[in-house]
N, C-alpha and C positions, 0 to 999 in steps of 0.2 A: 811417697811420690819420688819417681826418679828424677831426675832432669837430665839436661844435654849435659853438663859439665863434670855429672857423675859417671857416665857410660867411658870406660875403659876404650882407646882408641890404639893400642897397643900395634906399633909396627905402621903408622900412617905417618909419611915425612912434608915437610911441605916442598911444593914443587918450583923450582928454580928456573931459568930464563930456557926454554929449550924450543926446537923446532917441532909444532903438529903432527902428527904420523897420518898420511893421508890412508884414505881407503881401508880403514880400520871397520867401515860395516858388511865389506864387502866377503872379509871373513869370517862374519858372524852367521851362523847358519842353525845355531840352534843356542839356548841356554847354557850349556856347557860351557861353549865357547869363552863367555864372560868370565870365566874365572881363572884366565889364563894371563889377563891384561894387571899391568897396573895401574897407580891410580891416575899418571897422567894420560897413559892412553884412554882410562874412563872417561877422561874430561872430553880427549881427543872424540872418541864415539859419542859422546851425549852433543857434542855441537854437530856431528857430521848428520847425527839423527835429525835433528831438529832442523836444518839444511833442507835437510828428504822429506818433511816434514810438511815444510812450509811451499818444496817445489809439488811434490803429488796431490796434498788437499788443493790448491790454487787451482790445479788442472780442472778438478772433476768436481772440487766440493767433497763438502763433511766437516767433519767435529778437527777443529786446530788448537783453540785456547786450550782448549782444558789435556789434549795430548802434551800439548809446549810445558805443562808445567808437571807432566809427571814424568820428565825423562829420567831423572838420576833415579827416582822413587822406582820407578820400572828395574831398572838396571840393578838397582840393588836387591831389591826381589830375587831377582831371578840369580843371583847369586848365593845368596844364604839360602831359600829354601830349592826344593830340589823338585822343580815340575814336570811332568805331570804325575810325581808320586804324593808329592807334598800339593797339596789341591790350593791353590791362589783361585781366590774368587774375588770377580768385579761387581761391586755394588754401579748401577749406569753405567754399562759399556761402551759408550761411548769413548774410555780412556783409554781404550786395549791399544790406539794403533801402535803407542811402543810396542806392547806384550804382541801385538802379530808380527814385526816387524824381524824382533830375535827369538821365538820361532817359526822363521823358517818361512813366511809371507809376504817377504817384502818385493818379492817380484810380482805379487799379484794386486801392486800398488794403483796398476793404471787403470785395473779393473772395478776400482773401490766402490760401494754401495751403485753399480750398476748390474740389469738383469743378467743373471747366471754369472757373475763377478763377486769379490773380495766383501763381503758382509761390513757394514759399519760397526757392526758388534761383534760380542763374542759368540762361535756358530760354532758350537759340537760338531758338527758336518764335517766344519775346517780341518780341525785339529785336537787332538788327546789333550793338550793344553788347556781347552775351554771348556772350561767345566761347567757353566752356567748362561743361558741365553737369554742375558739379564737384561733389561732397559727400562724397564719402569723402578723408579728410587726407591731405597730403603727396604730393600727384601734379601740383602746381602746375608745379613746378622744372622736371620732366621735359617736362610741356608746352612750356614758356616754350624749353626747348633743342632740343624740333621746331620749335617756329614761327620762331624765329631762323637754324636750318639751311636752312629753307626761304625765309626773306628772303635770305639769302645767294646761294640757291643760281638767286633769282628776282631780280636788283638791279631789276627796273622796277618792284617793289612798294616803295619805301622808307615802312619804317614804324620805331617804337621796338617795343620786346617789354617789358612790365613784369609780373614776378610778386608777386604780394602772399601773405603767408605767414607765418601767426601763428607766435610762440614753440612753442604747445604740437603745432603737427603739424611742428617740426624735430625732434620727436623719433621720427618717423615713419625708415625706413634709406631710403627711394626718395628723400627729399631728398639725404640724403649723397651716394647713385651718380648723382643730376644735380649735385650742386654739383662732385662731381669732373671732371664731363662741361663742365660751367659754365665752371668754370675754367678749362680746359685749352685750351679752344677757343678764348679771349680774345673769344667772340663778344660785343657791347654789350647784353648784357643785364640791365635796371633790377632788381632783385631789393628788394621794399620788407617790409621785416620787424620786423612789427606785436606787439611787444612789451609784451603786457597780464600778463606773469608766470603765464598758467593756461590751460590747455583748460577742462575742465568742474574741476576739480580745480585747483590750483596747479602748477605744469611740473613734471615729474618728471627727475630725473637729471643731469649732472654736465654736460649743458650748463645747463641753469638754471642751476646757480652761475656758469658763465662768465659768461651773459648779463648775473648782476649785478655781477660785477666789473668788467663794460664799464659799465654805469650808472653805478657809483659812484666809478670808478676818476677822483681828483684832476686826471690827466694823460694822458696820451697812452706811456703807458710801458707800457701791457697792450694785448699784440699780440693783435689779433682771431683766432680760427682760422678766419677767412674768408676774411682776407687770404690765411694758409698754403696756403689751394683757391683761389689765385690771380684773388680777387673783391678790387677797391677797400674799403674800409670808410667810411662818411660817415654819422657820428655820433656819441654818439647826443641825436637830437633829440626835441623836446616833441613828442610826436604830436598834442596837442591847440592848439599856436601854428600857426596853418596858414601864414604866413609863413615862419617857420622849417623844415617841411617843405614849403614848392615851392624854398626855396630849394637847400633840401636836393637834391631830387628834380632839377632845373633841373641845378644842377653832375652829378647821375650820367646826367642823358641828353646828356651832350655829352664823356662820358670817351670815347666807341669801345673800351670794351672791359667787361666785365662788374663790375657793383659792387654792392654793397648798401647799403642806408640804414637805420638803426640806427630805430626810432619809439617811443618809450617811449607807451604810453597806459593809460588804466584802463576796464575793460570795466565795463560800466552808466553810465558817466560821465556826469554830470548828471542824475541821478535817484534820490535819496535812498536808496530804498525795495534798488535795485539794488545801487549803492555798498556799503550796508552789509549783503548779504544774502552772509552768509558760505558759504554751500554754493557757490553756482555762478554770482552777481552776477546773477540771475534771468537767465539765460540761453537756458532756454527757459521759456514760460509759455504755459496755457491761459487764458483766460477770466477777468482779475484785476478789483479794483478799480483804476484808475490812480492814486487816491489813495493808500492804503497797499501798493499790490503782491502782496495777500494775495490768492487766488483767493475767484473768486465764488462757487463754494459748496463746501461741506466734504469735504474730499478725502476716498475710500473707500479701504479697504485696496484693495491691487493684483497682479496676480502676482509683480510684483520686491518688493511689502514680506514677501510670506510665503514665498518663497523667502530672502530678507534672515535672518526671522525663523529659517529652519528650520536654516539654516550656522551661524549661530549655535550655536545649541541641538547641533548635530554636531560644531562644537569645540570646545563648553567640553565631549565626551566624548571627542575624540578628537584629541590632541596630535600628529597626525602630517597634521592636513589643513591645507592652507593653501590660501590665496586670490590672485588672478591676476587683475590688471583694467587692462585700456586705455587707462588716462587717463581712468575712466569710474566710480569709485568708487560715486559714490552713483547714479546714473542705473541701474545693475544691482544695486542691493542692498547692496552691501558696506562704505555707510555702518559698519555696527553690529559688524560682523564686525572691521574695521579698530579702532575704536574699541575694542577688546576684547581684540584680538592684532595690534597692532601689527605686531608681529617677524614675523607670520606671514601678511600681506598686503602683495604685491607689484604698485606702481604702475608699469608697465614706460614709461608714455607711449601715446604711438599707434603702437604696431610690435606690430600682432598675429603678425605672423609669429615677431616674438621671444618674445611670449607662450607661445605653444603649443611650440615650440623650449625654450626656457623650463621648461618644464611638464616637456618630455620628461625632464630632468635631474633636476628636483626628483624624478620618480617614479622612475627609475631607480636613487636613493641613497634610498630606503626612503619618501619622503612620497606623499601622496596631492592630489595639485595641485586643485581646482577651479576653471575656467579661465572668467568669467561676463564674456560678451562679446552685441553684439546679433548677431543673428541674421546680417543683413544683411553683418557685418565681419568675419566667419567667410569669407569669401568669399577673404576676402586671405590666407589663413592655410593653403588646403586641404591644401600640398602639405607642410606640417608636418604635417596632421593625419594625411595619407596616409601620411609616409616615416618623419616622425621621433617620430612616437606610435604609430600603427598596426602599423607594421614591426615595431615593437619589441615590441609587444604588452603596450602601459604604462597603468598602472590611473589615467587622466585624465579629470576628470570636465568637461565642456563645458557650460554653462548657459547658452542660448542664448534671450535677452529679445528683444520685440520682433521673433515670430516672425509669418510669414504676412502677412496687410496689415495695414501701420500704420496708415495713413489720411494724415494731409495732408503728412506731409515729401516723398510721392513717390517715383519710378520706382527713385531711388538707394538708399531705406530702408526698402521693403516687405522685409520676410525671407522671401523665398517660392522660395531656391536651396536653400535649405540642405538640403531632404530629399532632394533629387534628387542631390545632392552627396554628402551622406554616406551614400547606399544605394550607392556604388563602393566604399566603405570595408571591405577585409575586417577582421572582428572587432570592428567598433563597436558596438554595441547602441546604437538610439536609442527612448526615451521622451517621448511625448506624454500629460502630464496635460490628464484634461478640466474638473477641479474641486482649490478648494483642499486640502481632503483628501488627491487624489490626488498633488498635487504635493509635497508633504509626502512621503507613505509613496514614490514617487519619488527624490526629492533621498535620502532614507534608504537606498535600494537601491541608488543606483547607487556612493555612494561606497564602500557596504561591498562590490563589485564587487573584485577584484584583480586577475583574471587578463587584463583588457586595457580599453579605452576604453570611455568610456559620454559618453550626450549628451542632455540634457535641451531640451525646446525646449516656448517657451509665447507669448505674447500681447500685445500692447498693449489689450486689449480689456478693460470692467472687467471685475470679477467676478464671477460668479454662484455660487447657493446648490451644493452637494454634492448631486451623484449617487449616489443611492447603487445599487447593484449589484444584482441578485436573485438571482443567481448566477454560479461560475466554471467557466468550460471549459478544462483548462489553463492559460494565464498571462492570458484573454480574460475579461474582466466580460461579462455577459450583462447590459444595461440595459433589455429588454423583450423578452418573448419570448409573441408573439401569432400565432404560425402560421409555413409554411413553405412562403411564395412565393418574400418578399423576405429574404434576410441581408442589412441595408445595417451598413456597416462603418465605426463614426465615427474619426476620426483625431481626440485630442486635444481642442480646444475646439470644434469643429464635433460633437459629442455633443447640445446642444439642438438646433442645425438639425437632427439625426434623431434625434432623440425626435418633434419636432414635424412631419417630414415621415413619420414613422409612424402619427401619428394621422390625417393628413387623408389615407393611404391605405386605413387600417383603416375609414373611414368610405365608401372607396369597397368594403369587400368584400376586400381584400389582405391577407392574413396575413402581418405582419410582424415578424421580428425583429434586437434595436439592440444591437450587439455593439461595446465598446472593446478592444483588445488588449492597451491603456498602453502597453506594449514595442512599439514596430510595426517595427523591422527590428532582425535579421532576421524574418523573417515566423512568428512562432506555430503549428506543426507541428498545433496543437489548430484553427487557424482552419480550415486545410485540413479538416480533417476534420470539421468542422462544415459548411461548404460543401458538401460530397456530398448534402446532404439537402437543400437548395434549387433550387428553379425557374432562382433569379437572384441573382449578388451584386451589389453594388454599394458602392463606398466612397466615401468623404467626406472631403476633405483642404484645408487652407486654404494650401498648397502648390505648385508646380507639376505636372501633369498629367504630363508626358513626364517618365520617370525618378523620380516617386514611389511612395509607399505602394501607392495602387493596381496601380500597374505589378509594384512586388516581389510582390504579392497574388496578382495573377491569371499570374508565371510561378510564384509557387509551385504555384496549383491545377491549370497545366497538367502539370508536373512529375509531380505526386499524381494525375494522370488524372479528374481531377475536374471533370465531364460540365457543370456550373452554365457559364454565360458572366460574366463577369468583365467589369465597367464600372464606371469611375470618373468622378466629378466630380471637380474642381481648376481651379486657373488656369490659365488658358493663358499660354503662352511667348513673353512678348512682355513690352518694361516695362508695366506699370502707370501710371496716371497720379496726383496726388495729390487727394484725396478722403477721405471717412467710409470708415469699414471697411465699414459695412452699404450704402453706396452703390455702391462696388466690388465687394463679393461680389454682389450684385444685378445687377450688370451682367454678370460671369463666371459667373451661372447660378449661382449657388451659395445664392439663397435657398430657404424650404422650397417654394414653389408652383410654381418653375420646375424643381426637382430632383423634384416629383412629378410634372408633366406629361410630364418625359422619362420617368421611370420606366416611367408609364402607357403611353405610347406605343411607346418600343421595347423596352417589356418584354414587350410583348402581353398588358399585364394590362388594359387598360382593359375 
């Protein structure tokens, strides 16, 4: 094991009382450029950055903590290795906005994670620099040992391979099956491991304690278990002396054979407001002051705070439900929960699959799991949901945040597989609340559920007021019932777009009625039979199109012989780009004026 005080610093002076050099990013226009400066003008650049930093994300929103604390780390990168020949990959991109910054993006700052604007991540589209259009954790590793397999396997390409990979996605298992793969291979791969002590939360699990034993540890007498996967160990260094990591980095790109480099840093780094912001080092933020970091205007309750609110209020009744989060605590709600019953919420890290595996266990010895995950990361997780819940037929309940389109995080973090996903699932019941009321009387059904899986799924979208019902048809709300042309059928929060695409056809003459199911698969035996009485159905889902609600909908009505034609709205299958929600659905036809002109037309109602 190397450490910081072995690595050769040869040519680094300390720097002495002098004046700032202003405007030092203004000449930065690509990578290159950094290796022209010395080390106080580095210093000078890493605060101008973080300046820019903290004035751009205030504006629009986006990821800050965890930029703030990779400035020097950024900076040295791109100094020792040589991109985009030498391939730097970000494990959650989320930290690129230095690496966009010096190359060559920093004017397309005021664009950031808005439609046809400056990507939150790293976007091959962008730039020859981004190698990877990462944002789901801990798939870096696994990259970084194709693109090295394939340097090998190509010697006229000589490049380096460097993965960068925070603490909190080694706790993810795809890192372990590449570092084993890592290892083994002795192939030269830089592996830089960005050690700020937390994902969204503090690191979970009994690697954290390793990792601070190597921090702390006096001497060189506590063997790495990185070394053990037969990686180098070198460190561990100040992530924020940028000297100290090229030096660092310099000695691992010339071992020929795979090592890692140890980088202690602190996420918000140099910014007060972040530093001391104990939840998550503002980590991510919409729309703040850059003075105090407090948002610009007064936050509203949310779906994750009244779901937060309502687990709560369901454990202090019922001592056998516990809680299940990703490394993700307060981001889904389970701030409050946690705070409350301790003993009875489990931080597993980023390994959803261990989650829900997890879960299966807990249910199986008499609990009742609640497993509050976003939408989108359920994705990683399916074949647990399938084999080792579903199979079993185990009472887990899935609260799935940040369902449908999010808006500006992008292609990687719209939730819009998830329905199409768990309609394969036999025995899951899935619910979409379209109002907070519902979500409530929801969250309350599904855990008192026993006899096999339930799944909750709702919105990054705010709030709106209660729907209320006018009546029920079997387990179906009737939300207006004005004639019987149209049944359009709202899935979840898409309920206002047809309320409101019910009036502007009632005004053409269309007798319409807006029916919720709250339960939409499997498909309401009550909906079917409702259907026989219409001209035409139609559903509404904020979803994908192929393999959703609509789809379970209209095989149930062919099923029931039930004469009505069956059409749905949703998204089409294909990524999404990042943008507003209302910008997105607008484009995917999914507002009310475009979803009435189809209706009208090949409904034959015009």
């Amino acid at each position: 094991m190397t450490r910081v005080d072995d690595i050769t610093r040869a040519g680094i002076t300390a720097a002495g009382p002098r004046r700032p050099r202003a405007d030092l990013l203004n000449s930065i226009r690509s990578p290159t450029d950094l290796r022209r400066l010395d080390e106080n003008e580095l210093a000078d650049l890493a605060a101008e950055i973080r300046t820019f930093l903290v004035s751009s994300v205030s504006a629009v929103g986006g990821h800050l903590g965890s930029n703030l604390g990779v400035v020097e780390l950024t900076l040295a990168l791109h100094r020792v290795f040589s991109s985009p020949r030498d391939r730097i990959l970000f494990d959650i991109g989320h930290q690129t906005y230095v690496h966009k910054i010096i190359t060559g993006r920093r004017g397309e700052f005021g664009t950031l994670r808005q439609l046809g604007g400056l990507s939150g991540y790293p976007s091959r589209a962008e730039s020859d620099h981004d190698v990877i259009e990462n944002s789901h954790a801990s798939t870096v590793l696994a990259y970084a040992d194709g693109v090295a397999k394939a340097s090998a396997l190509r010697p006229e390409t000589e490049r380096l391979v460097v993965a960068v990979i925070g603490d909190g996605a080694l706790t993810g298992g795809m890192c372990w099956e590449a570092l084993n793969n890592i290892g083994a291979s002795r192939r030269p791969i830089v592996v830089v491991l960005n050690d700020n002590a937390r994902s969204y939360d503090p690191t979970a699990g009994s690697l954290a304690a390793h990792l601070h034993e190597l921090r702390s540890a006096p001497s060189a007498d506590v063997r790495s278990v990185f070394e053990v996967l037969g990686l180098d160990y070198l460190g561990p260094v100040d992530g924020h002396d940028i000297a100290a990591v090229e030096a660092a980095l310099s000695a691992a790109s010339v071992l020929e054979r795979p090592a890692l480099v140890h980088c202690v840093t602190t996420k918000g780094k140099g910014y007060q407001p972040a530093e001391q912001d104990e939840t998550d080092c503002l980590h991510a933020v919409g729309v703040i002051d850059p003075t105090t970091g407090r948002p610009a205007t007064t936050p509203r309750p949310t779906w994750t705070s009244v779901f937060g609110d309502e687990v709560v209020a369901i454990g202090r009744r019922r001592p056998d439900v516990v809680a299940i989060t990703a490394a993700m605590k307060n981001p889904v709600g389970l701030g409050q929960f946690a705070a409350e019953f301790p003993d009875r919420t489990f931080d597993v890290g980023m390994a959803e699959q261990h989650a829900v595996a997890s879960a299966a266990g807990l249910a199986m010895s008499g609990m009742h799991p609640v497993v509050a995950i976003y939408a989108t990361f359920l994705n990683r997780a399916f074949d647990q949901v399938l084999m080792d819940v579903a199979l079993h037929r185990l009472a887990v309940t899935f609260v799935l945040d940040r369902a449908g389109i999010t808006g500006p995080d992008g292609a990687s973090h719209h939730g819009i597989w998830d329905l199409s996903m768990l309609a394969l699932v036999p025995g899951l019941r899935v619910a979409c609340p379209r109002d907070p009321a519902r979500l409530r009387q929801l969250v309350q059904a599904a855990v008192a559920i026993d006899s096999g899986p339930t799944a909750i799924r709702f919105p990054k979208e705010s709030l709106g007021d209660d729907i209320d019902a006018v009546n029920r048809i079997g387990e179906t709300d009737v939300l207006l019932s004005a004639g019987h042309d149209v049944l359009l059928v709202a899935v979840g929060a898409t309920a206002p777009t047809c309320l409101a695409v019910a009036e502007k056809l009632r005004t053409r003459g269309v007798g319409v009625t807006v029916v919720d199911p709250r339960w939409v698969l499997p498909v309401d035996p009550a909906l079917t039979t409702m259907a026989a009485d219409y001209r035409t159905v139609y559903t509404v889902e904020d979803g994908l199109r192929d393999g959703g609600v609509g789809n379970a909908i209209a095989r149930a009505c062919r099923d029931a012989h039930v004469p009505a034609p069956v059409h749905s709205f949703g998204l089409p299958c294909r990524f999404l780009p990042h943008g507003t929600r209302k910008e997105l659905a607008s484009e995917c036809g999914l507002d009310p004026a475009e979803i009435v002109a189809d209706i009208l037309w090949n409904g034959g109602l015009r």
